[in-house]
Residue, then its C-alpha position, 0 to 999 in steps of 0.5 A: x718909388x725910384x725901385x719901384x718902377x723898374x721891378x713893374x717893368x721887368x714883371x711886365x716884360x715877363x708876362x708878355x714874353x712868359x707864354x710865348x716863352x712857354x709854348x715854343x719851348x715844349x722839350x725839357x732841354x730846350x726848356x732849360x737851354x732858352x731859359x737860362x739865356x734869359x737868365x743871363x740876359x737878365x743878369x747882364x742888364x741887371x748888372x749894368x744898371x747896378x754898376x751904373x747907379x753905383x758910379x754915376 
């Protein structure tokens, strides 16, 4: 249950953000540009919470 609730998070983030996301981004380099900024974004935040349940 305790993996659970940040995975319907994150879903949720992403289907509020996914149609902005989509609609501005109508050129294929923005597209990829912006995309993987989120992606490292992601990363980063998933990283942190990986390396905080790792020490603590």
């Amino acid at each position: 249950m305790d993996k659970l609730v940040p995975i319907i998070y994150m879903i949720g983030v992403l289907l509020l953000v996914l149609p902005s996301f989509l609609s501005s981004n109508s050129n294929f380099k923005s597209f990829f540009t912006n995309l993987s900024i989120w992606v490292a974004i992601v990363l980063v935040v998933l990283s942190f919470y990986f390396a905080y349940n790792y020490f603590f």
